[in-house]
N, C-alpha and C positions, 0 to 999 in steps of 0.2 A: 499222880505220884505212886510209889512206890510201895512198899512193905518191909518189916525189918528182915533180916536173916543173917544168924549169930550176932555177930557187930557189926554186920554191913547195911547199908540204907542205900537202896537198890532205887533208882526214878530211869523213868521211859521219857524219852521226848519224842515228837513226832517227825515221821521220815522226811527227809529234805530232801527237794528235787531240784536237782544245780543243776547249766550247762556249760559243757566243757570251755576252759577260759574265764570263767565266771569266779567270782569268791563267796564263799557262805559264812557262817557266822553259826559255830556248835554253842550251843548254851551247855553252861555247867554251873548253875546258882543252885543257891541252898538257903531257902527262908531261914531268919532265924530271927527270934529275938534277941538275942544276946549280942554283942556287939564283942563277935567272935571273928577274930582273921584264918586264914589257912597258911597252911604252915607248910602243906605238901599236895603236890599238882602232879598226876600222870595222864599223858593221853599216850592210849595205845590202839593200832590200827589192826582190823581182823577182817581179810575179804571173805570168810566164808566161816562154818563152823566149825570145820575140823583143820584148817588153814592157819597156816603159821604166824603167829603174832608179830607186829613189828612197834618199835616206839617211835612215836611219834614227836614227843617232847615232855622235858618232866623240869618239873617245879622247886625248888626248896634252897631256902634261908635267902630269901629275893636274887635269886639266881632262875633267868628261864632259860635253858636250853633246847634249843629244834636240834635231833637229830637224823639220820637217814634220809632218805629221798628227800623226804619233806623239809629240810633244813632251811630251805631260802622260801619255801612259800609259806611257813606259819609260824604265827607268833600269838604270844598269850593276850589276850587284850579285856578280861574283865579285873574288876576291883577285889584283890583278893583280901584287901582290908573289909570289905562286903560280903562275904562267902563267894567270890564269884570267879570261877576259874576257868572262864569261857573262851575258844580257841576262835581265830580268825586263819580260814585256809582260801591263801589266792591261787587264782591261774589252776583251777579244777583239772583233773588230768581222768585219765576216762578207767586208771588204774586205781582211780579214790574211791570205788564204788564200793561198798561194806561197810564194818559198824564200826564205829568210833569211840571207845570207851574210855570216860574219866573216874578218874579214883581221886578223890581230895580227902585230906583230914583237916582239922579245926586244930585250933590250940587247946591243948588240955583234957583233948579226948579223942580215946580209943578209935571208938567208929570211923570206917570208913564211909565216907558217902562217896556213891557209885550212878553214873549217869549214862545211857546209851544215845549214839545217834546214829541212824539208819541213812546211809545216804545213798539216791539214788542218779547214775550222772547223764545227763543226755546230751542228744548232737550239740556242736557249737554252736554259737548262731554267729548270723552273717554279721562282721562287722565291717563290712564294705557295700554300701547300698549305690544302684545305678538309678535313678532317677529323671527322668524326660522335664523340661521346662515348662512348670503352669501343672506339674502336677502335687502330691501330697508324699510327705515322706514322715510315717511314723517310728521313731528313734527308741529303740525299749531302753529300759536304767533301770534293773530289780535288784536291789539286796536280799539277797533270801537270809534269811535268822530264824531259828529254833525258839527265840527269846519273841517275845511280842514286843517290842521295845522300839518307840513310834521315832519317827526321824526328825528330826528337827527341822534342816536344810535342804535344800535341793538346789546345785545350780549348774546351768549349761552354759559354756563357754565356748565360742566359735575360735578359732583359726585359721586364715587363706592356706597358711603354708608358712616353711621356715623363716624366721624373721620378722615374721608379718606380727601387726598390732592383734593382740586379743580381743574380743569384744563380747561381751555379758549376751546372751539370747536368751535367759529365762532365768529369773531367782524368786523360790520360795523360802519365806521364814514361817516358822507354825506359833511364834510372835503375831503373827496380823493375821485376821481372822480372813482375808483373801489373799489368793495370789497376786505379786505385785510385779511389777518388768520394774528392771535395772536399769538405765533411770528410769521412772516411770514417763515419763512428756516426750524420749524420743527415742529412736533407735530405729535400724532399716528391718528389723525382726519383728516389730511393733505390730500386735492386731494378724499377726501371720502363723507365730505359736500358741499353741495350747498345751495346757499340762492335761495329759487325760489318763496317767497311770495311777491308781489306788496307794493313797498317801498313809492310810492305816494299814497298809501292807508294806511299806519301804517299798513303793514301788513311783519312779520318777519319770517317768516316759513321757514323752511328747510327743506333738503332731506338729509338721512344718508343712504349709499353706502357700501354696502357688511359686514353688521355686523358681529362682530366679537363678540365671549362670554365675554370679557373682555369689550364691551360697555355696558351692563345690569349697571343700574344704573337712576338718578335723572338728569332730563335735563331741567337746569333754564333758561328761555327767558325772559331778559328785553329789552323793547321798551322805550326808551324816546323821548320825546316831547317837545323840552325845560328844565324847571327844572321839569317837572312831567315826573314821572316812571311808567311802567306797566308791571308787572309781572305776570307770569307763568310757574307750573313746569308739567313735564309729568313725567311719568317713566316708563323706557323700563327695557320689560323683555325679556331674549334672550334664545329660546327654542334650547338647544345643538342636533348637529345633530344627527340622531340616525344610530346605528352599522348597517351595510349592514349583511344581513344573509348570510352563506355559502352556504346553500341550493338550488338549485331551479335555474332558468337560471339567477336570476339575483345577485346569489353569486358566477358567476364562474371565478373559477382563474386565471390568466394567460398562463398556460401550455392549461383549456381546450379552452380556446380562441383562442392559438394558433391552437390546433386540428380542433375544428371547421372552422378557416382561409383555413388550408391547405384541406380539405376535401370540403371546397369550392371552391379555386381555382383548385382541379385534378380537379373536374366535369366540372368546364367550360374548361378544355384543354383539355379532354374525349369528352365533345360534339359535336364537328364537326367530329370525329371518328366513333358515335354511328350514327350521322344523317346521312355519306356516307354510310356504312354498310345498316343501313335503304330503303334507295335508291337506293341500289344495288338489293339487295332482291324483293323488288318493281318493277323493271324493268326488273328482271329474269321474276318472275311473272306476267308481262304484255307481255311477249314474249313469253311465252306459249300459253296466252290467246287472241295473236293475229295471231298466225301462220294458213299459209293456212289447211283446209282438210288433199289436200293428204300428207301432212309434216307431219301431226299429225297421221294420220295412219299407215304410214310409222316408225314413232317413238314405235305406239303402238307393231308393229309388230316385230322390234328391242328387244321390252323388252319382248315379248312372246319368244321369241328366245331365248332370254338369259336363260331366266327360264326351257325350255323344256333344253337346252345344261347343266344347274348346275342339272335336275334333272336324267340328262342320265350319270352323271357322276356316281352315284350309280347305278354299274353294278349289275346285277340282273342274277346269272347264272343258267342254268337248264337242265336237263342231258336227253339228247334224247332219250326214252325208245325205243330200237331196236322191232323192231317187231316178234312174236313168233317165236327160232329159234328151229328150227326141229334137234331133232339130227340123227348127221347122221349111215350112217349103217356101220355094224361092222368092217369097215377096220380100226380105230380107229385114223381117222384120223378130228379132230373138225375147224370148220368156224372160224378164227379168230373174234372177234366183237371189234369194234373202238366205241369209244364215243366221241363224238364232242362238244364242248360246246361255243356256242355263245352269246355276250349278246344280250340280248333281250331289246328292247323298246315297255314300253306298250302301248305308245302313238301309234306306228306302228303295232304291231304285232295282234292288236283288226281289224285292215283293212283288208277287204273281199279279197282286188287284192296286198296283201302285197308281194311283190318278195322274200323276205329270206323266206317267209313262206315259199313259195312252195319250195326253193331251196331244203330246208331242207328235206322236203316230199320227194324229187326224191331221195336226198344221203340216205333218211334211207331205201327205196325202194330197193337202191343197197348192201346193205348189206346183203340181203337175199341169203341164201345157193340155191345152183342151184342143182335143182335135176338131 
């Protein structure tokens, strides 16, 4: 509060921050005990301090008159049988930004009592929401008031569209000490809204849960305060969900999910398969490459063997040319001659001290006719 000065009785309220479209709610009370009415109501508008005054509306002998701009958007709405001469201004405009000052007097006395309110106005807010199907759409409903004056009501009322039946989505009374749905036992909103805005703030907001195409529609929130109403609508649009392609990994069907499942479970029951095999291979190969010298020589000389034994298997035959046989004299009687055929190796038979060679030499030696 305030202080005297001369006859006036000067109070501060604190700054209110409205957005454009929005209504607020100036407080203009005056405690008293006395059961004292007001007799004269001025509100006058100042956007700045050296800024040219305008009236806003003035009060007296139960007469309210709105004038200037403001004529269609404000009206008096407190108890002035109560000291109460508090102004309700709708549909915010971005030119209402500055202070707002009331002047009331009492019956029967001089004093003016004197109230400011600082207002400050911001962007509009969206009151058209796009929202995808299956997701969350939280709806704001703020009365802003200077006055701390707790709200009684709250309730949201759906519409399809022109003509279309109304239907309750959420009602608060500050009567029952929880939030209760309108009916309570049924409704398609049921279990899908929450009230989550601060109800000792006038403030009525909700959350809507898993929308569905059939909520697209107009969603009216009134707050009351006593016998003052404050309303606002939103309207949600509900974007349908769009067709999944067939195409591509993320249109595959059933059957190839399936395939893809099984083609992934053989490979991990193949894998400890492929890693022993692995290991085995590995540990042959490390056992070669550890073995002593003479083991390895040994080995090498194994497979030299082998090789000369598969390459002696193709006999190679060759017909021992007898040495020049003399014929003999005319008793007509001729040398038998033998041909003898051995196989030959030529891995051996290229040897200087080869023993079949020479044997061979001495048998063909014997062949020879004896003179």
């Amino acid at each position: 509060m305030g202080g005297s000065l001369s006859n006036d009785l000067i109070a501060s309220s604190p700054d209110l921050m409205v957005h454009m479209g929005d209504s607020a709610l100036l407080g203009c009370l005056f405690q008293t005990t006395e059961e004292k009415y007001l007799t004269k109501v001025d509100w006058i508008f100042s956007p700045g301090e050296h800024d040219q005054s305008e009236y806003v509306l003035f009060y007296y002998s139960n007469l309210s008159v709105p004038v200037g701009r403001f004529k269609n958007r404000v009206r008096l709405v407190g108890d002035v049988l109560h000291s109460d001469g508090s102004l309700l201004l709708e549909n915010v405009q971005e030119d209402d930004q500055g202070t707002f000052n009331c002047e009331a007097r009492r019956k029967g006395e001089s004093m003016v009592l004197k109230k400011r309110v600082r207002l400050h106005v911001l962007p509009e807010e969206p009151k058209e929401f796009k929202i995808h199907v299956g997701d969350s759409a939280q709806m704001g409903c703020v009365f802003q008031s200077t006055e701390e004056k707790q709200m009684t009501e709250v309730r949201w009322i759906f519409s399809s569209g022109q003509g279309a039946k109304e239907e309750i989505v959420l009602h608060y009374d500050h009567k029952f000490s929880q939030l209760v749905g309108y009916p309570l036992s049924w409704g398609r909103f049921q279990n899908r809204v929450t009230l989550v805005g601060d109800i000792f703030h006038n403030d009525g907001s909700i959350l809507l849960q898993r929308v569905k195409v059939s909520d697209q529609g107009d969603y009216t929130c009134s707050i009351c305060l006593g016998n003052l109403v404050f309303r606002k609508t939103i309207t949600l649009q509900v974007i349908p969900e769009e067709p999944r392609s067939t195409s591509g990994p993320e249109g595959l069907g059933g059957n190839h999910l399936v395939i893809i499942v099984g083609i992934v479970c053989t490979t991990l029951l193949l894998l400890p398969v492929l890693i022993l095999i692995v290991k085995k291979t590995h540990d042959n190969e490390s056992y070669v490459l550890f073995m002593p010298c003479s083991s390895v020589s040994s080995s090498a000389r194994m497979k030299s063997l082998e090789k000369t034994k598969d390459t002696s298997e193709k006999h190679i035959y060759s017909s021992m040319s007898p040495l020049d046989v003399r014929k003999e004299e005319p008793s007509g009687q001729a040398e038998t001659t033998y041909m003898t055929m051995h196989p030959i190796h030529p891995s051996l038979r290229s040897h200087p001290k080869n023993p079949l060679e020479k044997k061979s030499a001495d048998r063909t030696l014997k062949t020879e006719p004896t003179l």
